[in-house]
VOBA-1610 file (N, C-alpha, C; in pm, whole numbers, padded with zeros to 5 digits, always signed):
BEGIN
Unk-03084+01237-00505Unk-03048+01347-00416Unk-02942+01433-00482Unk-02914+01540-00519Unk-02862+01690-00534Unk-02734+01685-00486Unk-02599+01647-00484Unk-02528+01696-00357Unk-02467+01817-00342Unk-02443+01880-00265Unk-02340+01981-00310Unk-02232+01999-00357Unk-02197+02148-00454Unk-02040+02129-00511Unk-01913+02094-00425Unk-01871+02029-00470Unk-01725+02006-00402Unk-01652+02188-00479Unk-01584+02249-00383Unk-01517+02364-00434Unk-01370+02277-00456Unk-01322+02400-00572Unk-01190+02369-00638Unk-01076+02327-00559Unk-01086+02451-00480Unk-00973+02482-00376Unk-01002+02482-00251Unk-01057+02390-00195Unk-01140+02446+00002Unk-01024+02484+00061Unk-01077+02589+00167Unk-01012+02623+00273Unk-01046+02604+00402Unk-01160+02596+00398Unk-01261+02635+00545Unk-01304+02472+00581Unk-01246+02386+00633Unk-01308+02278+00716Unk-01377+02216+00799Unk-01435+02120+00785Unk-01499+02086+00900Unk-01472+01912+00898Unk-01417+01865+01030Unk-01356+01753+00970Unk-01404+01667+01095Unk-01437+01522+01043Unk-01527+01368+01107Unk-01417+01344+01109Unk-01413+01294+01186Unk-01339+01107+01241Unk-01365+01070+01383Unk-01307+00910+01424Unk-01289+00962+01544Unk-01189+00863+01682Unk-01127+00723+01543Unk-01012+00604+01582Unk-00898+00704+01572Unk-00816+00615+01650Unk-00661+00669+01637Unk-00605+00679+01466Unk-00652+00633+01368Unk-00592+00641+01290Unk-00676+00797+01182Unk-00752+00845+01269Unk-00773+00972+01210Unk-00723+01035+01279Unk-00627+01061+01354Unk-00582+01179+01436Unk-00433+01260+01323Unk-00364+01138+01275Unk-00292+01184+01178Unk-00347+01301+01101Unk-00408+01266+00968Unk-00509+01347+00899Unk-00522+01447+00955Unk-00599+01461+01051Unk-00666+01595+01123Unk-00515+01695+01154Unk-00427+01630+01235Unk-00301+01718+01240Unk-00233+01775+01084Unk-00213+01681+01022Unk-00124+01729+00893Unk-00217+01845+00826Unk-00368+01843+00820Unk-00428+01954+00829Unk-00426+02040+00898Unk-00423+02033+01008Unk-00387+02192+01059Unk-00276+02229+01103Unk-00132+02146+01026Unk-00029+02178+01026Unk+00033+02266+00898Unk-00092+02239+00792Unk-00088+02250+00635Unk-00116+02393+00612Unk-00238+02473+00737Unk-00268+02574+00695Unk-00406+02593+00681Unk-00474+02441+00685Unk-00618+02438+00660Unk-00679+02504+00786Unk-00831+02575+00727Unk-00844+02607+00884Unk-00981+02567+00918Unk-00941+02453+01011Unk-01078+02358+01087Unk-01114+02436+01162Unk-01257+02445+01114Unk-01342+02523+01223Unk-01443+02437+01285Unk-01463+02291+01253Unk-01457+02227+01359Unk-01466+02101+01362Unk-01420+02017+01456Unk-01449+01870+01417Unk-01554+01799+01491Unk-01588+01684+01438Unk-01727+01646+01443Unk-01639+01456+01462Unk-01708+01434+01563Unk-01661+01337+01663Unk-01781+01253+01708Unk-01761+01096+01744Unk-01846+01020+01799Unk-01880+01070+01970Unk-01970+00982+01999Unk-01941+01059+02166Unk-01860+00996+02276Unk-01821+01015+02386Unk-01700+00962+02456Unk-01805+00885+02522Unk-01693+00764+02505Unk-01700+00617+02556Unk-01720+00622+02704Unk-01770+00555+02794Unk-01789+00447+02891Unk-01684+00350+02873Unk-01601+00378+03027Unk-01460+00246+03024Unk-01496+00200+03168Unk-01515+00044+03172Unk-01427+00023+03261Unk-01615-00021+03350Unk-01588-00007+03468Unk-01758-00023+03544Unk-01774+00114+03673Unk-01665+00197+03597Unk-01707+00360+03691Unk-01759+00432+03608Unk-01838+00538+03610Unk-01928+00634+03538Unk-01850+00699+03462Unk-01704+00698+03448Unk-01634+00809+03400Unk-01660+00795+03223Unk-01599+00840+03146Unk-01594+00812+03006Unk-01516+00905+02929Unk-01414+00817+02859Unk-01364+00896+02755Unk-01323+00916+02580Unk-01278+01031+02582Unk-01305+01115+02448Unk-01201+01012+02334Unk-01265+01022+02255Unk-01223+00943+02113Unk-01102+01022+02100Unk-00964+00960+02029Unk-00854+00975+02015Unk-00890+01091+01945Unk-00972+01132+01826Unk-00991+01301+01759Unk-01016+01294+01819Unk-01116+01371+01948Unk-01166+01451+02039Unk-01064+01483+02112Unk-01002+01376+02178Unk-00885+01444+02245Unk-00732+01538+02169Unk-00714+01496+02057Unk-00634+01567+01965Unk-00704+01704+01923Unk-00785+01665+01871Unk-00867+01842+01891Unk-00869+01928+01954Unk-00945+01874+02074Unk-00903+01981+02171Unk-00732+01984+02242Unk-00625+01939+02203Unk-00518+01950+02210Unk-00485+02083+02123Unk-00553+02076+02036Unk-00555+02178+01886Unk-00545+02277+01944Unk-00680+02283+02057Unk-00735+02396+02061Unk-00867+02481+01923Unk-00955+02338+01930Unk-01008+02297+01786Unk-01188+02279+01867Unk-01294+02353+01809Unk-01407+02353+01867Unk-01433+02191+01814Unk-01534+02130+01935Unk-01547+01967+01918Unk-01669+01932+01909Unk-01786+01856+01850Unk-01913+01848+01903Unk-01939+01713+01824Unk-02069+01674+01901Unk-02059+01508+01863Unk-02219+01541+01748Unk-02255+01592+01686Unk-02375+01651+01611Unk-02327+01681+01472Unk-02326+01595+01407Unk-02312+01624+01259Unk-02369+01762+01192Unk-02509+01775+01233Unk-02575+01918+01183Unk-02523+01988+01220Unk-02451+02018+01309Unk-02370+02101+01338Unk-02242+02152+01253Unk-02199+02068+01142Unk-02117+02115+01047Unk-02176+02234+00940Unk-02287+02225+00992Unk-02379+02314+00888Unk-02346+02485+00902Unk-02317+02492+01073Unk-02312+02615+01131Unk-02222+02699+01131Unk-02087+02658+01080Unk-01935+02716+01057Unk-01891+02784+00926Unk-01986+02761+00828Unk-01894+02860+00722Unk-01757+02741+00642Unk-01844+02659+00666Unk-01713+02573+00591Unk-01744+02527+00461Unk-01643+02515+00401Unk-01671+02506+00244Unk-01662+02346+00167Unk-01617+02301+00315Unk-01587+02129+00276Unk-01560+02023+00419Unk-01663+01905+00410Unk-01639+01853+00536Unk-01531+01748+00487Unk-01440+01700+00540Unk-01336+01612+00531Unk-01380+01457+00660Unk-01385+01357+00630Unk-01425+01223+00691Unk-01284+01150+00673Unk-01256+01124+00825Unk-01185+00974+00815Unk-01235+00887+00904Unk-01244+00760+00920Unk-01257+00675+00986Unk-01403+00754+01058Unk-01510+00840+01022Unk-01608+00870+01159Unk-01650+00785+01235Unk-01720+00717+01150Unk-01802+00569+01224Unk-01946+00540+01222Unk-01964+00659+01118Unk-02132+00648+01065Unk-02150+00752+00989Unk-02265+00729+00907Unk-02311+00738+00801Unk-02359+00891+00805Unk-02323+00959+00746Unk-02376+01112+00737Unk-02473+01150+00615Unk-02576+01181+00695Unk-02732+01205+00636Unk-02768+01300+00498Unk-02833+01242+00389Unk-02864+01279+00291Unk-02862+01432+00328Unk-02957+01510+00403Unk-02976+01651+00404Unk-02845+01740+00446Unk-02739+01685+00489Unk-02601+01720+00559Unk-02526+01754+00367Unk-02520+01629+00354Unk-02428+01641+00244Unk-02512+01736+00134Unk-02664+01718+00089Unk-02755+01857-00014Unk-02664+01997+00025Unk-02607+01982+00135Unk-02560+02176+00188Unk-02395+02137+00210Unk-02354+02053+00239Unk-02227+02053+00257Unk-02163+01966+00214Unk-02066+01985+00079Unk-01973+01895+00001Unk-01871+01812+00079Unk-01856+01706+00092Unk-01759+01591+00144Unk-01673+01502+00094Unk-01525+01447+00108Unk-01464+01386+00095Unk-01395+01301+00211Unk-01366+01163+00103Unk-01373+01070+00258Unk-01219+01033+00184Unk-01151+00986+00312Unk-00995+00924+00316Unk-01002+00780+00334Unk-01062+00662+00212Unk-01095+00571+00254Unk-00997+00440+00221Unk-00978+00347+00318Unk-00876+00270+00341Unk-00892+00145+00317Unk-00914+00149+00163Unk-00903+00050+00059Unk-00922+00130-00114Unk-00877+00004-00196Unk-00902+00029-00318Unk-01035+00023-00393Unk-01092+00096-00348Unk-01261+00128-00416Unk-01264+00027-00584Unk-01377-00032-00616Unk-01519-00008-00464Unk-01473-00167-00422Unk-01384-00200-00432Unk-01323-00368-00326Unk-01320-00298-00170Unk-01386-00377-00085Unk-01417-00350+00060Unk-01457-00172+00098Unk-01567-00153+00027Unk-01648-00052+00020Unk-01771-00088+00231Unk-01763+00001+00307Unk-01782-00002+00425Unk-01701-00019+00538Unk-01726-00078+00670Unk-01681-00051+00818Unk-01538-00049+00842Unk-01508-00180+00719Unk-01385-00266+00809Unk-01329-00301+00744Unk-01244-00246+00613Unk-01186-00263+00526Unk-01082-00321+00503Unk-00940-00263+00598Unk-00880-00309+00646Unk-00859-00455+00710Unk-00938-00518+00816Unk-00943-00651+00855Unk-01041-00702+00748Unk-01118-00689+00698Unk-01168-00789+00552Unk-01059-00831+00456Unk-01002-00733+00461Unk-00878-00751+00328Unk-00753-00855+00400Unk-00729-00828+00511Unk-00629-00941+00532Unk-00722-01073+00540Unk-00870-01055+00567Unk-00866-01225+00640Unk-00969-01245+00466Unk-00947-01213+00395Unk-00920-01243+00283Unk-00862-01280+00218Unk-00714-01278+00266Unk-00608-01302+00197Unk-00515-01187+00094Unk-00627-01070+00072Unk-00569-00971-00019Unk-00428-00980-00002Unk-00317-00986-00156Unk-00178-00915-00149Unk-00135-00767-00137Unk-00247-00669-00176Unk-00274-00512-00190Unk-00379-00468-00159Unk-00401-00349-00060Unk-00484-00268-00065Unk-00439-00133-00133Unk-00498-00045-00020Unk-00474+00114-00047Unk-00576+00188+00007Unk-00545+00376-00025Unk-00656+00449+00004Unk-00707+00531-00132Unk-00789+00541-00075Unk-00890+00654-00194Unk-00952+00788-00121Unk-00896+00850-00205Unk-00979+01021-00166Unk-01082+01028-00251Unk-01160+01006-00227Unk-01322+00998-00250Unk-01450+01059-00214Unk-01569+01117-00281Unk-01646+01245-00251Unk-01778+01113-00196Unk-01811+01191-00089Unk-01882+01118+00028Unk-02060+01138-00059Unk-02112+00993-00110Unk-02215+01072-00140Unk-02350+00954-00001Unk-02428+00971-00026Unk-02540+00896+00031Unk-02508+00746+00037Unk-02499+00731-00041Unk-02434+00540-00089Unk-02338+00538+00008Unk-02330+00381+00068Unk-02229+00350+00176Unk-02052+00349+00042Unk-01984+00453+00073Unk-01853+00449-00005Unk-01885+00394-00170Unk-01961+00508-00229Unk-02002+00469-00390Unk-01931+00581-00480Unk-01914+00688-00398Unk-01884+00768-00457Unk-01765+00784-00549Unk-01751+00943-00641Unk-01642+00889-00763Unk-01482+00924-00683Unk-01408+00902-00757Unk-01235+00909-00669Unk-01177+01001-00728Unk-01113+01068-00636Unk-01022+01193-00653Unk-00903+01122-00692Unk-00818+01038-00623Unk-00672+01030-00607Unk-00710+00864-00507Unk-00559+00786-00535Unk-00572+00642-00486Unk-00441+00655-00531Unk-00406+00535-00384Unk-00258+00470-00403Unk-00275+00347-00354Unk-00151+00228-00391Unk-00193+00136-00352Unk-00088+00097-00271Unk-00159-00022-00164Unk-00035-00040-00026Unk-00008-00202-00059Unk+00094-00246-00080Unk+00114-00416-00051Unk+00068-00466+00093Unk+00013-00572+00084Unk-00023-00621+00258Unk+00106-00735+00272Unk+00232-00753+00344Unk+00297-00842+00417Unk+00206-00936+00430Unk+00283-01081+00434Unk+00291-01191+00432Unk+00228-01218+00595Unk+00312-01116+00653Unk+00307-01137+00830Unk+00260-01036+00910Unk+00188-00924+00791Unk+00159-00816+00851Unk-00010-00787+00930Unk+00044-00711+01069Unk-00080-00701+01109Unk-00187-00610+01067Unk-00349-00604+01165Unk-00375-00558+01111Unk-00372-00364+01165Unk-00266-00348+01321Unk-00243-00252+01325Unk-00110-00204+01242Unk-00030-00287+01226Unk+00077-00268+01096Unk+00015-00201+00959Unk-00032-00246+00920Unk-00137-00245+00793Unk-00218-00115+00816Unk-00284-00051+00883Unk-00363+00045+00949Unk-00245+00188+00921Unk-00102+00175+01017Unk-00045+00255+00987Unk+00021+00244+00890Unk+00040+00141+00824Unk+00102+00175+00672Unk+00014+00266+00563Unk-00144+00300+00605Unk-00257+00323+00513Unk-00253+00471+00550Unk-00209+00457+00694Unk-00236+00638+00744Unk-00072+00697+00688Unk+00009+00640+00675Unk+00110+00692+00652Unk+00126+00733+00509Unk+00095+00654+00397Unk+00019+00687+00295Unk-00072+00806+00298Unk-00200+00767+00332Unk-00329+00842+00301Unk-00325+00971+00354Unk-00223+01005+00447Unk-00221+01111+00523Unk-00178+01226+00414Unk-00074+01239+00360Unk-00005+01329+00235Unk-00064+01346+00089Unk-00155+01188+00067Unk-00186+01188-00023Unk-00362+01279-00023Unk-00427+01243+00106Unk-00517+01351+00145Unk-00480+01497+00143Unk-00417+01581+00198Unk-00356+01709+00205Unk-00270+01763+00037Unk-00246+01658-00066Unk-00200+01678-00160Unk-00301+01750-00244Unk-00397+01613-00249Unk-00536+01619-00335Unk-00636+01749-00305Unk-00619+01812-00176Unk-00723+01892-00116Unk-00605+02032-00149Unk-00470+02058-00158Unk-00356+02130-00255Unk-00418+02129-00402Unk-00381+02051-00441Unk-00406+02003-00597Unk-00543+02073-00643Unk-00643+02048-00545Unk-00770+02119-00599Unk-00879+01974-00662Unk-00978+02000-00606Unk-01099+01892-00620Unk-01128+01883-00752Unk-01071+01770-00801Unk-01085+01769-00985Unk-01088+01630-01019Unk-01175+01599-01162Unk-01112+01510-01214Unk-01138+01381-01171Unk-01281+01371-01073Unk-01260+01274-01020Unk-01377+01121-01100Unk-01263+01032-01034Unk-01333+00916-01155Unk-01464+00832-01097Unk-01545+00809-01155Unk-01669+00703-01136Unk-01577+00552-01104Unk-01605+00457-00975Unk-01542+00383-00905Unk-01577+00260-01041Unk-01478+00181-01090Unk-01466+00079-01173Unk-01452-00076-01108Unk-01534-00215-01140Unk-01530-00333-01066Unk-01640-00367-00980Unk-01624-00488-00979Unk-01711-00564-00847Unk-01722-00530-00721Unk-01779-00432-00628Unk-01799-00377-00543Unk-01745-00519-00437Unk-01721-00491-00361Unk-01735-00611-00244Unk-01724-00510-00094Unk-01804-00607-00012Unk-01839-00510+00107Unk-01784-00533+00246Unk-01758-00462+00302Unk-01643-00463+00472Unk-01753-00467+00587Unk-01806-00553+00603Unk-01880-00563+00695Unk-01821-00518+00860Unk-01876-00504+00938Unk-01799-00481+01069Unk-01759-00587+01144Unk-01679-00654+01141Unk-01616-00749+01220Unk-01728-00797+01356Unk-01714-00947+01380Unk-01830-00942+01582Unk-01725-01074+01585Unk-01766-01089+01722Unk-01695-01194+01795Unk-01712-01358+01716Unk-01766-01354+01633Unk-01789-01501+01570Unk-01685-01526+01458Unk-01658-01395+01353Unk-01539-01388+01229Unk-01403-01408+01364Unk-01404-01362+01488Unk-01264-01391+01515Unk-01240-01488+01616Unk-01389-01610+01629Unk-01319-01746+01665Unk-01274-01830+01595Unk-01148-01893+01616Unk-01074-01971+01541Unk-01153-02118+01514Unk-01189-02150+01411Unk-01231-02278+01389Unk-01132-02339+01353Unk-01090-02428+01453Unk-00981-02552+01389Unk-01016-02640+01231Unk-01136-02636+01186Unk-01195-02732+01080Unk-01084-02626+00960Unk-01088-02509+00986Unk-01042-02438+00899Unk-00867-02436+00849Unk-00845-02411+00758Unk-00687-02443+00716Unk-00619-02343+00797Unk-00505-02357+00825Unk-00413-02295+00897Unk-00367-02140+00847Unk-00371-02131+00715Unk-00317-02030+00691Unk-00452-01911+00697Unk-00564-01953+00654Unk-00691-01880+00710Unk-00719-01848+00859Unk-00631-01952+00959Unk-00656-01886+01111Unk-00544-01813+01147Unk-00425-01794+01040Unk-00348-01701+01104Unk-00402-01575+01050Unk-00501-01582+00936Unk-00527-01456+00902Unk-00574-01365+01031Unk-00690-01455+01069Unk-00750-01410+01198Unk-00691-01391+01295Unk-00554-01447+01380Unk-00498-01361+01440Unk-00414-01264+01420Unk-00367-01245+01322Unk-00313-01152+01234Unk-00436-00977+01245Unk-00511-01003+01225Unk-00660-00880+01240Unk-00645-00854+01369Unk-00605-00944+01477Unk-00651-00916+01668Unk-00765-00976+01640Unk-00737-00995+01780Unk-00890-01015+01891Unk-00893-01175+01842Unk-00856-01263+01817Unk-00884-01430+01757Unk-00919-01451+01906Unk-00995-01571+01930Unk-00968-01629+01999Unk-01062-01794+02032Unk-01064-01832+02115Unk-01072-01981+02121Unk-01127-02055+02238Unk-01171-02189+02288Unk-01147-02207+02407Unk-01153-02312+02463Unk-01101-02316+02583Unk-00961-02438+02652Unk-01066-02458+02788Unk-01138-02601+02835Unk-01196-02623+02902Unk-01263-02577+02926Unk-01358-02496+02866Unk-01480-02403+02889Unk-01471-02246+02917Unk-01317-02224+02908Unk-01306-02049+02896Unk-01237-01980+02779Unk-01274-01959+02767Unk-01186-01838+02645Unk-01089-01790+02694Unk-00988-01860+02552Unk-00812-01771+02518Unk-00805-01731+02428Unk-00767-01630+02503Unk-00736-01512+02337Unk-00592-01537+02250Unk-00593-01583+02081Unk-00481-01614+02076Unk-00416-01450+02007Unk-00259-01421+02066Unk-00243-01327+01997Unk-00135-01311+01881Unk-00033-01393+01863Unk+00033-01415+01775Unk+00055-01592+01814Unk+00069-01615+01619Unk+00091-01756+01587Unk+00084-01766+01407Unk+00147-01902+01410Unk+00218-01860+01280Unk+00132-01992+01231Unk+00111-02031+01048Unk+00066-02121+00993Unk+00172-02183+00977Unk+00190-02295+00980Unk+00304-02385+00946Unk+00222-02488+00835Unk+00314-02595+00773Unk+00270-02721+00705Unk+00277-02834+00779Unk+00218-02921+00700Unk+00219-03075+00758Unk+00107-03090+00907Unk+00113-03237+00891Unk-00023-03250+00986Unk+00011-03233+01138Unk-00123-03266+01219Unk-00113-03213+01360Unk-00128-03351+01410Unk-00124-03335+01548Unk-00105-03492+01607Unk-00280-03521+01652Unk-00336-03501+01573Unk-00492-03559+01621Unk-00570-03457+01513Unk-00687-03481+01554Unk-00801-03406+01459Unk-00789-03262+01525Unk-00910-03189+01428Unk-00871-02975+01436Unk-00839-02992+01569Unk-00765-02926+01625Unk-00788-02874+01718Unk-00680-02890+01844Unk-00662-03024+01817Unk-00570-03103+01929Unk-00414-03016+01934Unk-00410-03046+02062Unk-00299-02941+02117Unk-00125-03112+02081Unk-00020-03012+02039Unk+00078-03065+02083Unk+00187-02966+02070Unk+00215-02980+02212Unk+00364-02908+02259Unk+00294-02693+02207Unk+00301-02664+02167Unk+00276-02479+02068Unk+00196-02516+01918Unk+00185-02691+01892Unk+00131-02638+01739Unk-00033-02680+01792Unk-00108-02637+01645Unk-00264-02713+01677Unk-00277-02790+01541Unk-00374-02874+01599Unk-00389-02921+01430Unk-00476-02874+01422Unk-00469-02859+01239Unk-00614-02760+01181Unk-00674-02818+01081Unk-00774-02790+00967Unk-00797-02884+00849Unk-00693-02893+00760Unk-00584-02804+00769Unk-00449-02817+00667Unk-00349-02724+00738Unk-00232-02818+00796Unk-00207-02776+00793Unk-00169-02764+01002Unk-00085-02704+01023Unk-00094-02651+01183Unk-00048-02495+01202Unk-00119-02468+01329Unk-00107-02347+01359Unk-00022-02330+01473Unk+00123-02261+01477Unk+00192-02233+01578Unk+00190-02119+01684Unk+00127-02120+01801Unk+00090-02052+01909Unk+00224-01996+01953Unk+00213-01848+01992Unk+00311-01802+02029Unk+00292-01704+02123Unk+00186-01628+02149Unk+00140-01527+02251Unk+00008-01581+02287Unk-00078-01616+02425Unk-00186-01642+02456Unk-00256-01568+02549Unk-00373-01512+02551Unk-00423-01467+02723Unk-00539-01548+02754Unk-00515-01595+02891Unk-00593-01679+02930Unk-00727-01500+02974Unk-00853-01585+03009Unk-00949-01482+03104Unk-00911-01433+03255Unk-00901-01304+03226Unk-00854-01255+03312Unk-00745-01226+03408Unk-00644-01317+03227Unk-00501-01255+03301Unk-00418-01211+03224Unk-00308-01188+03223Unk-00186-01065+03127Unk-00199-01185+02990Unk-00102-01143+02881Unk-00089-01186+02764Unk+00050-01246+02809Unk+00101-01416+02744Unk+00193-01493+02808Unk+00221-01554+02707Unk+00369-01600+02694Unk+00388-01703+02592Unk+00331-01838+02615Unk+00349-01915+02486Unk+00227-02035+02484Unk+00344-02093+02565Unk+00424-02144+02583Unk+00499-02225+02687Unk+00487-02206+02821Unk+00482-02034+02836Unk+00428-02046+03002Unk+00286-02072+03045Unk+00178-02083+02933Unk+00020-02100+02977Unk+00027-02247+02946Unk+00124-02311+02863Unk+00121-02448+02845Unk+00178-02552+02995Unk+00293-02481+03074Unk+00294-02497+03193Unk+00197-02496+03300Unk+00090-02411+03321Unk+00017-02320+03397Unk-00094-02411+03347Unk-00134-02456+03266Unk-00298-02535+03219Unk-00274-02723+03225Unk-00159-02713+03191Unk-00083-02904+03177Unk-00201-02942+03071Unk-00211-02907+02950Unk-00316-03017+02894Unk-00269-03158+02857Unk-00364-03228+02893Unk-00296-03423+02833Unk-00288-03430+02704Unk-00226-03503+02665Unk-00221-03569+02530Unk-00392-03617+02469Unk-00362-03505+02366Unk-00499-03523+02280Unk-00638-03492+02338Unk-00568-03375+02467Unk-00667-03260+02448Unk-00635-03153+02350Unk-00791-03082+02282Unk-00832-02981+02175Unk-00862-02846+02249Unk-00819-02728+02197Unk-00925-02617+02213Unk-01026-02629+02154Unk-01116-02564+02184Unk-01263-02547+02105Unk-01338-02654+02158Unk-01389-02713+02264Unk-01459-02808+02263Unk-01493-02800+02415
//
């Protein structure tokens, strides 16, 4: 496939995203001077079990703008823009889009390591010590394309994965608006073992006790972990890996720790179903488990 030129210098935008962590981006652009003529957005959500539904964090910043909004990619076609800009959209923009309209993506890792969805939570429950972002030209290939500009971010020991998220936008934000200053140049063919960011589902973030401790804090470290205690699901939300063994096989509860395959895991924030988020001492009150009862079972 053909793509189109990336121009030297764009002016004329048309800019995807549509998580909270593209709303940055989109502002520092049209704080910069760029002029979005329009952004291109997922469609607003369904919350809740009333008919209502609402607009993706860009959509609502947009039209804060005072910024035309539409959920139709072909529709970037129709503005006169000389360059579409992507952060975070949330899908894949079609071979015939990009033949007519040149693209660059703000992507939040070190290419091509966690190339796709979920870059970010792959890389911590990986263990990665560093990520980063890459300003990178959007071609057909899921994130193949060559790199403008990259920086790299250290990941904390203890850091989450909304910590981590805004450390990438706080970065990627200047270093996007620099590169698109600087002028579209120069850019390099991606070097290494590709590895891929799959999208996270409810199975990567149940905690298997069989697993070592410092691998299930990864997972609550990302959000959303969780587990479960007499047949319901608890969500765990902070807890720390500790050493040394647990008082029974995976799983077994004593006092805030668990035992795990190496190792114990110290509980510190829990939500039971269908109620607020509580420290493990007050749900440890509130449930009484006996001696050498397990989650997970």
């Amino acid at each position: 496939m053909t793509l189109a030129p990336v121009p030297a210098r764009p002016r004329r935008l048309v800019f995807l995203g549509t998580p909270e962590m593209a709303v940055a981006p989109l502002r520092a652009l049209v704080e910069d001077g760029f002029d979005v003529a329009l952004v291109v957005t997922r469609p607003d959500k369904r919350r809740g079990r009333g008919s209502g539904t609402t607009p993706s964090p860009v959509k609502a910043a947009a039209l804060e703008l005072g910024l035309p909004v539409t959920h139709r990619v072909d529709d970037a076609l129709t503005v006169g823009a000389d360059l579409g800009v992507v952060v975070a959209y949330g899908a894949l923009v079609k071979a015939p889009v990009l033949a007519e309209l040149a693209m660059v993506n703000l992507h939040f890792s070190l290419l091509p390591r966690w190339r796709g969805a979920a870059p970010v939570e792959r890389a911590l429950l990986a263990g990665d010590t560093e990520t980063g972002v890459c300003v990178m030209q959007l071609e057909e290939g899921l994130d193949t394309g060559p790199v403008f500009a990259r920086e790299r971010v250290p990941i904390g020991d203890d850091e989450t994965a909304a910590e981590l998220r805004q450390a990438l936008v706080e970065v990627g934000t200047p270093l996007l608006v620099a590169t698109l200053h600087d002028g579209l140049h120069g850019a390099e063919p991606q070097q290494g073992e590709p590895t891929y960011a799959a999208k996270l589902g409810p199975d990567d973030l149940r905690l298997d006790w069989e697993r070592p401790a410092v691998e299930l804090g990864r997972v609550v470290r990302v959000g959303g972990a969780w587990t479960t205690f007499r047949g319901h699901r608890l969500k765990v939300l902070a807890a720390t890996p500790a050493p040394g063994p647990g008082a029974g096989e995976p799983g077994v509860l004593d006092g805030d720790r668990v035992a795990t395959g190496d190792g114990v895991l110290v509980l510190a924030t829990v939500q039971p179903e269908g109620k607020a988020p509580q420290a493990m001492a007050a749900w440890r009150n509130g449930a009484r488990p006996v001696r050498g009862e397990a989650f997970g079972r």
